[in-house]
C-alpha positions as CSV (number, residue, x, y, z in Angstrom):
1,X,176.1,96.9,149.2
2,X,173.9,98.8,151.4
3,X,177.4,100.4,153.1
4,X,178.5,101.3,149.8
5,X,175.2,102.5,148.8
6,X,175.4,104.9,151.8
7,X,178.9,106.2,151.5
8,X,177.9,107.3,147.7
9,X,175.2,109.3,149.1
10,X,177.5,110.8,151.6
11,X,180.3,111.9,149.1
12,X,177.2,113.5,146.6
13,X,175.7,115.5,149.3
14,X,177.7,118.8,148.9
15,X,180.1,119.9,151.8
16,X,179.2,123.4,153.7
17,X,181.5,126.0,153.0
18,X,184.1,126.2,155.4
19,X,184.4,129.6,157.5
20,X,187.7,130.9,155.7
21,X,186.5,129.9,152.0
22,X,183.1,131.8,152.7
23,X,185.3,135.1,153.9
24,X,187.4,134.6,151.2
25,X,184.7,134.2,148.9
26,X,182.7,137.5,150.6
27,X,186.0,139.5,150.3
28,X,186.5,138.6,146.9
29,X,182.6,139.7,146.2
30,X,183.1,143.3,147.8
31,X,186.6,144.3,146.6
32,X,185.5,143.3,143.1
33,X,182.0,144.7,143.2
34,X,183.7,147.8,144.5
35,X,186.2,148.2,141.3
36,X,183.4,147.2,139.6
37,X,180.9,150.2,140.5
38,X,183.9,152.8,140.2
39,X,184.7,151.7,136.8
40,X,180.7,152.4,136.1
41,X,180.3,155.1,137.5
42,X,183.8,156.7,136.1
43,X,182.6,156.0,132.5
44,X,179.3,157.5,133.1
45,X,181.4,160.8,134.1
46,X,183.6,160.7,131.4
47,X,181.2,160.4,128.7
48,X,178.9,162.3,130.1
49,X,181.7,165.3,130.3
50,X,183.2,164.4,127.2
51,X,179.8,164.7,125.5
52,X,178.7,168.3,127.0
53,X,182.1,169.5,126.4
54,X,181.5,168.9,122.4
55,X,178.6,170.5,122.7
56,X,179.8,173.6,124.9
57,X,183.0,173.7,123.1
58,X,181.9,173.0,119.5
59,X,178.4,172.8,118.8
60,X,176.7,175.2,120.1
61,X,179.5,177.7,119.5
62,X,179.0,176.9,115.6
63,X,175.6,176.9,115.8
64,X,175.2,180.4,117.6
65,X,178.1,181.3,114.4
66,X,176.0,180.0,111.6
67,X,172.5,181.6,112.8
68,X,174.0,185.0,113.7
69,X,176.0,185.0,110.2
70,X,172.7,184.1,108.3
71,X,170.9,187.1,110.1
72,X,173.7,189.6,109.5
73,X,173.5,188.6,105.5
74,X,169.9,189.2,105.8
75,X,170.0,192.3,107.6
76,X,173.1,193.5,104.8
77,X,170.7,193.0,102.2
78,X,167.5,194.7,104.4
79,X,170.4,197.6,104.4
80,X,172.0,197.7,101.4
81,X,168.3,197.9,99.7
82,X,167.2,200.9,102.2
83,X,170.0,203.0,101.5
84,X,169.5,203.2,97.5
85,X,165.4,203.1,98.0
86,X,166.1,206.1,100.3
87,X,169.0,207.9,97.7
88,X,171.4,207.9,100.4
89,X,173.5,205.5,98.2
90,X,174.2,208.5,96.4
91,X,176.6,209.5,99.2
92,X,177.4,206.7,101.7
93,X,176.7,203.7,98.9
94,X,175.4,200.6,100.8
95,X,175.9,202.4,104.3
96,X,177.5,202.2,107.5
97,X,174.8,199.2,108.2
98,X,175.4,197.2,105.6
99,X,179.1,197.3,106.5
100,X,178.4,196.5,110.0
101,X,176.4,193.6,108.8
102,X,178.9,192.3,106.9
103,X,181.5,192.3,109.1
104,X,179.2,190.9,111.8
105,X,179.0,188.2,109.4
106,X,182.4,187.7,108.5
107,X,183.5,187.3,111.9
108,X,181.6,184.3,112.3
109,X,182.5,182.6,109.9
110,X,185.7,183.3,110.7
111,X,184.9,181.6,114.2
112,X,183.0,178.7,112.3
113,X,186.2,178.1,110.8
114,X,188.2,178.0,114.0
115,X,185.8,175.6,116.0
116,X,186.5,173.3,112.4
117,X,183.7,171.3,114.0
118,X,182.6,169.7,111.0
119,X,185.7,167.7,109.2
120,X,186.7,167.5,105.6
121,X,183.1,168.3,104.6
122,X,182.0,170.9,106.9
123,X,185.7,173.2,106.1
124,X,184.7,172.3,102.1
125,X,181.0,174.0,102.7
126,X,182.6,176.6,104.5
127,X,185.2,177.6,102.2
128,X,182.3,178.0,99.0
129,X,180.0,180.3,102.0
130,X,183.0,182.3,102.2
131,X,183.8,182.4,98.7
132,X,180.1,183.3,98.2
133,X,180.1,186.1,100.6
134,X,182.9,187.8,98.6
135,X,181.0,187.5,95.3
136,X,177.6,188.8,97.0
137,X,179.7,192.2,98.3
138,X,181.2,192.5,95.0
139,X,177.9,192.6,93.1
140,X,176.7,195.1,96.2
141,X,180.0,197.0,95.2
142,X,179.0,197.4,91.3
143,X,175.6,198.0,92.1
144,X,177.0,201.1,93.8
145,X,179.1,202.1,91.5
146,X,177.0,201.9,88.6
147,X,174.3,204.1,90.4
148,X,176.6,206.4,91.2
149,X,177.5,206.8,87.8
150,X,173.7,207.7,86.7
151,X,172.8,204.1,85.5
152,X,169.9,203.5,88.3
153,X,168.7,200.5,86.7
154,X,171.7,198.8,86.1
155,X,172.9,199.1,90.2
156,X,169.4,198.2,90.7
157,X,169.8,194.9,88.4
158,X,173.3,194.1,90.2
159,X,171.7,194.7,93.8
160,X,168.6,192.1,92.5
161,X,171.6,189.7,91.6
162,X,173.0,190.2,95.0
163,X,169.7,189.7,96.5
164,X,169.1,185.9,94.7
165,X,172.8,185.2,95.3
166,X,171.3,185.1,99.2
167,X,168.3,184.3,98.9
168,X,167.8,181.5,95.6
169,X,167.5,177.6,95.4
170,X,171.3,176.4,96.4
171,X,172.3,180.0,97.5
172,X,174.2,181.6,100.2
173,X,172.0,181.5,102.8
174,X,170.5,177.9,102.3
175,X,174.0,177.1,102.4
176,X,174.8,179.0,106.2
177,X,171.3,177.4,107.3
178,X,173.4,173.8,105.8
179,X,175.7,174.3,108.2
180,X,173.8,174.9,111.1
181,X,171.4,172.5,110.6
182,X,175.0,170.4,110.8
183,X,175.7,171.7,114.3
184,X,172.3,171.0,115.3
185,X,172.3,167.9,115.0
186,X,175.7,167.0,116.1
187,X,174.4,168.4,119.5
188,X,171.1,166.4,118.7
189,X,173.5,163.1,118.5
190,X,175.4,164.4,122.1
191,X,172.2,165.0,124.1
192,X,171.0,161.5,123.1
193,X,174.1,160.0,123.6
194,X,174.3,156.4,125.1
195,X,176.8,158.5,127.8
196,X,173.9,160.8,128.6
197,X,171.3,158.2,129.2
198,X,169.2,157.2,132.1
199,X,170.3,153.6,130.9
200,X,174.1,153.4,132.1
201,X,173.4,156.0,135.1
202,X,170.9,153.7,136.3
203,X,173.0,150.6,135.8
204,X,176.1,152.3,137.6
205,X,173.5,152.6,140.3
206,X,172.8,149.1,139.9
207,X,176.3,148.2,140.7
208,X,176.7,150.7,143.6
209,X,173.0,148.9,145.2
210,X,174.4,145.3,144.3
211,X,177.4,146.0,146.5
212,X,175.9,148.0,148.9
213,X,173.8,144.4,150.0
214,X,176.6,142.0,149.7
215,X,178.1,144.5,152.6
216,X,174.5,144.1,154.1
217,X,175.0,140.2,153.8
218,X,178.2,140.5,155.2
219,X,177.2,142.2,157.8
220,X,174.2,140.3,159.4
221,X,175.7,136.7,158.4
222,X,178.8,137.5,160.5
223,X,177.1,138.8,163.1
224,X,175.6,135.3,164.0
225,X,178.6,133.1,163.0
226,X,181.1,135.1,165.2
227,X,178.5,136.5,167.8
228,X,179.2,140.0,167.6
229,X,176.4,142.6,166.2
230,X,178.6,145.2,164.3
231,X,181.6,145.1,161.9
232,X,183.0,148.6,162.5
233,X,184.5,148.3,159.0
234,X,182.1,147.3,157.5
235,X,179.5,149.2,159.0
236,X,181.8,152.1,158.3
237,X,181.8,151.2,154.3
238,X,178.2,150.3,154.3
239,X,177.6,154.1,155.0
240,X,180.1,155.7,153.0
241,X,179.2,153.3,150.0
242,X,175.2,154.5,150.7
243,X,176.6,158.4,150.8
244,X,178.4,157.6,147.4
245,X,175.9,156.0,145.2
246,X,173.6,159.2,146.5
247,X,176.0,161.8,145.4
248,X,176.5,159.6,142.2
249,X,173.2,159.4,141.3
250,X,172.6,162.9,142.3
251,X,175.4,164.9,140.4
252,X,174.5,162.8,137.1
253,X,170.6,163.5,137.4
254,X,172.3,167.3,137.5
255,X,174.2,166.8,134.7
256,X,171.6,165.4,132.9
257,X,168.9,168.3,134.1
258,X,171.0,170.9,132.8
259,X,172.3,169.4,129.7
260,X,168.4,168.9,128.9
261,X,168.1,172.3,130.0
262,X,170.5,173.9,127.3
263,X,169.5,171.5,124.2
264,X,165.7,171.7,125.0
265,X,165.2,175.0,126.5
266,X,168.2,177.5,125.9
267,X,169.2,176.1,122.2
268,X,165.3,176.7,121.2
269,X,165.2,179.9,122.6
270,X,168.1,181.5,120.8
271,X,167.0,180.5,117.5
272,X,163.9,181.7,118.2
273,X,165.6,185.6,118.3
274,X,167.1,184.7,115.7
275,X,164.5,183.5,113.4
276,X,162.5,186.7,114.5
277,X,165.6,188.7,113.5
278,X,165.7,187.0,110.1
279,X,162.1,187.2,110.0
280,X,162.2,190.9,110.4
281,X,165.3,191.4,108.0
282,X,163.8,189.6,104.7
283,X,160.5,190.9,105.3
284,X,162.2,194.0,105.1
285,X,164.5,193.4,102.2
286,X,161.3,191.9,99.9
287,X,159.4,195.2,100.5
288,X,162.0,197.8,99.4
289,X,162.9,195.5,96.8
290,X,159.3,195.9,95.1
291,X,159.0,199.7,96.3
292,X,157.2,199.5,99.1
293,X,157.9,201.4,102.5
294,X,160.0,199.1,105.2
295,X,160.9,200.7,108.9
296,X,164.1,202.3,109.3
297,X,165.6,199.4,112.1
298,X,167.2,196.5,111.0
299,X,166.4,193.0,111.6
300,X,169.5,192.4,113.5
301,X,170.1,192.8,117.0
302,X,173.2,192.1,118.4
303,X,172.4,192.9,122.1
304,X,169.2,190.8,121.7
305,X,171.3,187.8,120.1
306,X,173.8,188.1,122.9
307,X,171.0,188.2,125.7
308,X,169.4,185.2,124.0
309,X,172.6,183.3,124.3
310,X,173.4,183.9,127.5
311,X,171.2,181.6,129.3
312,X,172.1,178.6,126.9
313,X,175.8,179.4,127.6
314,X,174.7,179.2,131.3
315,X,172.5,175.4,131.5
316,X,175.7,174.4,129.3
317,X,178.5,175.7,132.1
318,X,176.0,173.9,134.7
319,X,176.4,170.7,132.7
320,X,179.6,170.7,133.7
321,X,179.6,170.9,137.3
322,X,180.5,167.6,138.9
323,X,180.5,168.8,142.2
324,X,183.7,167.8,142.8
325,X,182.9,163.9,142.1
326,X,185.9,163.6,139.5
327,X,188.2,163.7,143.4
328,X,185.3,161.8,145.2
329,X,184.7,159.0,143.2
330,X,187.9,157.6,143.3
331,X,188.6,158.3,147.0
332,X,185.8,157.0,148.7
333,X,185.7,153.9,145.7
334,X,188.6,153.0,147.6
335,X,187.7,153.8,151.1
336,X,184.6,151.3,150.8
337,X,187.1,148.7,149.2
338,X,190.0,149.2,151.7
339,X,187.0,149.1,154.9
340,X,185.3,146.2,153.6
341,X,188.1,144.2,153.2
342,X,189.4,145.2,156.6
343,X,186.0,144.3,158.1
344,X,186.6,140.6,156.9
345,X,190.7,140.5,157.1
346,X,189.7,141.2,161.1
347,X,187.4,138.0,161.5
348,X,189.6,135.7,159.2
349,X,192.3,136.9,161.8
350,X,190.0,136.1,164.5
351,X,189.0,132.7,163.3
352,X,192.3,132.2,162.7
353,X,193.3,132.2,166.3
């Protein structure tokens, strides 16, 4: 009984793995980690591309649109107003301004509808703004004509109706600031993106590390069953793999920097132009509508706009920059695959013989 009692205990006891099952096992582990962390890290790129695009592309594009459109409206109505306080409607109607202003506006809607960034519902909006812009120059249209004509207060009354067609509850320009309050947040929703968090870039990283110390393991255990101190391969893929998860890690920390940069820096900063712009235009518009004296200059500055946009158009073309990781990440994915599983093919050769 004792016998058997001792050859029980033998068979429990769990066998060392052989030399050739723990290679196997060890090659398995680094080719597979290795797909593993270029899968990762390829998503990460992807979405984080795919999401700046939209925004570079589309949102800001509409966004820039809308807020430029709303100040042009304003500054149409800030002209329209100065030209019959000042009698020159008498002559020139709404003046050159006004016509500027409107076709400054016109134009981006016209590019709003292009970008079509906002479905079904967003091209529905769109379609009653533009329908509403031709209803608000028609009543400037009649307000000229009737003043023209002698009747004062009557193009004065059809100008006031222009001016609430803007400006009211539900009206034109709510409507415009509708639409970019849309954009905004569709870029809101990219820049906090599960593509553009620190969550997947650091567990891409994660991968890369996890990897890089099964190579590590690989490395020191051979070096005391088969009494030799380096791998060459694997030596070779340990450092490439290293080089790789720091250029990872390093062009999506850029990405991310600069994305942040355009949605939290250069996005704020051009509406804040515009919103003096705006500002500038109504408070201009309100005091010739009640007879007082308003400056000559318009609230709207296209050369200021553009110069405002500029640098957000910049962080945004930065965001884009991979530094050439799209070719990179795949090459040396499959160098450190290829040279770690030539670093254990050699020894299971060795043992072999």
């Amino acid at each position: 009984m004792a016998g058997v009692s001792v050859a029980l205990a033998a068979r429990a006891v769990p066998r060392r793995w052989s030399t050739p099952r723990w290679l196997w096992t060890v090659l398995a582990a680094a080719v597979g980690l290795a797909v593993l962390s270029w899968l990762a890290a390829t998503a990460v790129l992807v979405g984080s591309r795919s999401a700046v695009s939209s925004v570079q592309d589309g949102g800001a594009p509409a966004y820039v649109s809308a807020r430029t459109a709303h100040a042009a409206l304003s500054d149409a109505d800030r002209a329209a107003w100065q030209s019959f306080r000042s009698g020159a409607a008498q002559l020139i109607g709404p003046g050159q301004q006004f016509r500027d202003d409107l076709t400054t506006a016109s134009d981006n809607l016209a590019h709003l509808a292009e970008l079509d960034f906002g479905g079904n519902a967003g091209r529905d909006l769109l379609r009653a703004v533009n329908a509403q812009v031709v209803t608000y120059q028609g009543l400037v249209e009649q307000a000229d004509a009737t003043y023209r004509e002698g009747l004062e207060k009557l193009g004065y009354a059809y100008l006031s109706y222009a001016s609430d067609m803007l400006h009211g509850d539900g009206g034109l320009l709510s409507r415009i600031d509708e639409i970019a309050q849309r954009d905004l947040n569709g870029i809101s929703g990219e820049r906090h993106s599960v593509w553009t968090g620190g969550g997947l870039v650091a567990g891409a990283a994660a991968i890369g590390v996890a990897l890089l110390a099964v190579l590590g393991y690989a490395q020191v255990s051979m070096a005391r069953r088969f009494r030799r101190l380096v791998n060459p391969p694997l030596a070779a893929a340990c450092v490439v793999l290293a080089g790789l998860i720091v250029w990872t890690s390093a062009t999506f920390l850029h990405v991310d920097h600069a994305f942040a940069g355009a949605s939290d820096s250069g996005l704020p900063a051009f509406d804040r132009t515009m919103r003096a712009q705006i500002h500038s235009a109504d408070a201009g518009a309100g005091a010739l509508r009640a007879g007082r004296a308003a400056p000559q200059d318009g609230g709207l500055d296209i050369v200021a706009s553009d110069k405002a946009q500029r640098p957000l158009e910049a962080k945004l073309s930065d965001a884009t920059d991979t530094r050439g990781l799209d070719a990179g990440l795949p090459l040396l994915s499959l160098a450190v695959a290829v040279l770690a599983a030539l670093g254990v093919w050699l020894r299971l050769r060795e043992y072999r013989s």
